[in-house]
LOFIMAR-423141 format. One record per residue (C-alpha): x, y, z. Coordinates in steps of 0.02 Angstrom, whole numbers, padded with zeros to 5 digits, always signed. Example, Ala and Ser with C-alpha at 12.3 -4.5 7.8 and 13.67 -1.06 7.14 Angstrom:
<nodes>
+00615-00225+00390;+00684-00053+00357;
</nodes>
This chain:
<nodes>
-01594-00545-02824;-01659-00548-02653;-01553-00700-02605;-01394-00590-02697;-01443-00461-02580;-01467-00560-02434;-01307-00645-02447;-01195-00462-02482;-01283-00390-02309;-01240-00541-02202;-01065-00553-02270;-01028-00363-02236;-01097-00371-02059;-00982-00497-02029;-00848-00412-02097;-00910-00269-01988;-00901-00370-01853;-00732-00449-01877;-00660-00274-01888;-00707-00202-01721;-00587-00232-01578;-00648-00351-01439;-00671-00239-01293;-00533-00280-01169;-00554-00401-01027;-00555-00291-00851;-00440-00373-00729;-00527-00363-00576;-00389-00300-00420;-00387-00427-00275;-00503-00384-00117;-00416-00372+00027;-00443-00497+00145;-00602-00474+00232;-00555-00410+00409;-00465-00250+00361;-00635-00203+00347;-00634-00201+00545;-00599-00049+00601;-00591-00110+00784;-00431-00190+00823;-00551-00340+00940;-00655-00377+00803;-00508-00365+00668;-00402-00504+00786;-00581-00615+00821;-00596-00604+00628;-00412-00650+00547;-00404-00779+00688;-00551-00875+00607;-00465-00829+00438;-00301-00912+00497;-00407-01047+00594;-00502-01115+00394;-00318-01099+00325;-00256-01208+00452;-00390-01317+00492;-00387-01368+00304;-00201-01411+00305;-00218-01512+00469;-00378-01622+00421;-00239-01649+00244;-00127-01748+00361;-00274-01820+00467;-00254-01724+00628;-00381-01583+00696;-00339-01390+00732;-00401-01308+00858;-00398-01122+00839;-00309-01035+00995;-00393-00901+01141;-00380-00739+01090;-00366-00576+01207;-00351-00409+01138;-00315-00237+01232;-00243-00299+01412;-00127-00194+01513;+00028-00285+01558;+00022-00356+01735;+00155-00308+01880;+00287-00387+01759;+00240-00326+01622;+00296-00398+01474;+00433-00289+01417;+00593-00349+01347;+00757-00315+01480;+00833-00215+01352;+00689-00118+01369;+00605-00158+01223;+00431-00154+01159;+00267-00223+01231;+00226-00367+01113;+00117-00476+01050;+00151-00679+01131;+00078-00833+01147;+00036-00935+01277;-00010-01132+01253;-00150-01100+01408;-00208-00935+01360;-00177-00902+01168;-00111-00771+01074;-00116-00599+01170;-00141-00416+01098;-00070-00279+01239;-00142-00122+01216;+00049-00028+01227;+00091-00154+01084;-00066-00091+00978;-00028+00085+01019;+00148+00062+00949;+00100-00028+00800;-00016+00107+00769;+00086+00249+00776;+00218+00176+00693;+00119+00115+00528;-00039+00218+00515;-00168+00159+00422;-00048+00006+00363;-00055-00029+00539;-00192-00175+00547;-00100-00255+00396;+00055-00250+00499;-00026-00325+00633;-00105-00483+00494;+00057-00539+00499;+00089-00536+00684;-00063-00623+00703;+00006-00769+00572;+00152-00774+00674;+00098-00783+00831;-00029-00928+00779;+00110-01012+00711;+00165-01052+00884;+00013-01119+00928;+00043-01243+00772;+00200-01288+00832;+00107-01313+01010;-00030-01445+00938;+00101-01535+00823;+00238-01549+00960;+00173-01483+01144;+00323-01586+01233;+00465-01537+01097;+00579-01407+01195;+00653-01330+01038;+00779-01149+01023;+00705-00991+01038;+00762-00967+00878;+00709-01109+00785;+00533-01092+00855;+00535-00910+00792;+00601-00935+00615;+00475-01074+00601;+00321-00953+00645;+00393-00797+00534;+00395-00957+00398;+00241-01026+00444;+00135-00849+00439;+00212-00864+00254;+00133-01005+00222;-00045-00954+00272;-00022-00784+00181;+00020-00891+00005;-00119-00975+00042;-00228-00841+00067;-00178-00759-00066;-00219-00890-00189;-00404-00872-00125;-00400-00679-00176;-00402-00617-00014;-00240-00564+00005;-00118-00451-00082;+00037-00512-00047;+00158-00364-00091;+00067-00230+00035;+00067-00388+00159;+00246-00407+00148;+00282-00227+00147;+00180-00204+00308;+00285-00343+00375;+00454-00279+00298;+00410-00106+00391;+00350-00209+00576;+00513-00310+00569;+00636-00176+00542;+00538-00078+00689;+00553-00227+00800;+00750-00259+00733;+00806-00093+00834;+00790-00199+01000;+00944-00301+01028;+00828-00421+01112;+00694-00437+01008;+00853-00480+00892;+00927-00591+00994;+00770-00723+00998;+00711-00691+00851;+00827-00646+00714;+00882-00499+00624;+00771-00396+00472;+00853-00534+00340;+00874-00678+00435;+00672-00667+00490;+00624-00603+00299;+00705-00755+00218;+00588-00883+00339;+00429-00775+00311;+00473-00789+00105;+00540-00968+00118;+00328-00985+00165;+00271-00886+00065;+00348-00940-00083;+00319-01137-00052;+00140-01106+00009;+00218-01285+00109;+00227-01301+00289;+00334-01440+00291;+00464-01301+00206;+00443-01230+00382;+00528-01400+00468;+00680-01340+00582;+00770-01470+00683;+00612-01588+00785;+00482-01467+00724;+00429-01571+00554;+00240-01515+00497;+00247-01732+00466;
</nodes>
């Protein structure tokens, strides 16, 4: 009898437990990547530059060649010259192959206005693009390629690091293309800008032709191959 009764109370607590419903699985959101955090704009730059500089030094050391992660200034006036476009465009973010990728502080101001508190994600992507020239720079410093090609292949290449990224969880790649979206139809309103660098399609379709591939030999234009 006590076996009988044994073997009834295990078979309805299995039962039991068959019936309930297995508690649902949270899906835990992406984090962001780490430097958004930085509410500093010098410390947000010195912080995705060292993101950008693992991404890239891992994809170099694939092909057997070394990356060297670029200078970095953040929050200079322009000089006498400036660095104004002649159409009277705005102060932007370049790089240099001596001094690295520069910051003004009337390009931050703009960005900032423009994009509120989507303003340092905006700027994420600026920061991929302009170290994307300094890729180009360390795979082909003597290569005296288009404007235009040299452009399309940075808005492609910051793709490429943001898919990459991204597939570490640190990146959510719709508000980081949004951001962009926003930047590059802000920057499109200057014929110049335009002119060097491509209108709001032309320079979404490289950034997405990256960021879809995750490949940076999807990036080649003309001499500047990633082999």
């Amino acid at each position: 009898m006590r076996a009988a009764a044994a073997s009834l109370l295990l078979t309805v607590l299995v039962l039991a437990g068959c019936a309930r419903t297995p508690p649902q699985a949270a899906t835990a959101p992406k984090p962001p990547v780490p430097c958004l955090s930085q509410a500093d704009d010098g410390q947000f730059a010195s912080c995705l530059r060292t993101e950008l500089g693992e991404i890239w030094d891992r994809e170099f050391q694939a092909t057997g060649r070394r990356y060297t992660s670029p200078q970095l200034t953040v929050g200079e006036r322009p000089g006498p010259r400036g660095e104004r476009t002649r159409d009277g465009g705005p102060d932007r973010a370049f790089y240099r192959p001596r001094s690295g990728i520069h910051f003004p502080t009337q390009y931050l101001d703009a960005v900032h206005t423009a994009h509120g508190p989507l303003a340092q994600v905006a700027l994420t992507f600026t920061m991929a693009h302009e170290t994307g020239h300094h890729v180009q720079f360390l795979l082909h410093p003597r290569i005296d390629a288009r404007v235009n090609d040299r452009e399309a292949q940075a808005d492609c290449y910051a793709g490429v690091w943001a898919r990459k990224v991204a597939d570490l969880g640190r990146l959510d790649t719709g508000q980081f293309r949004a951001a962009t979206t926003a930047e590059l139809d802000r920057l499109s309103t200057y014929p110049n800008e335009v002119a060097t660098h491509g209108d709001l399609g032309q320079r979404l379709a490289s950034l997405d032709k990256g960021l879809h591939s995750g490949d940076p030999a999807a990036c080649d234009v003309g001499q500047l191959t990633w082999r």
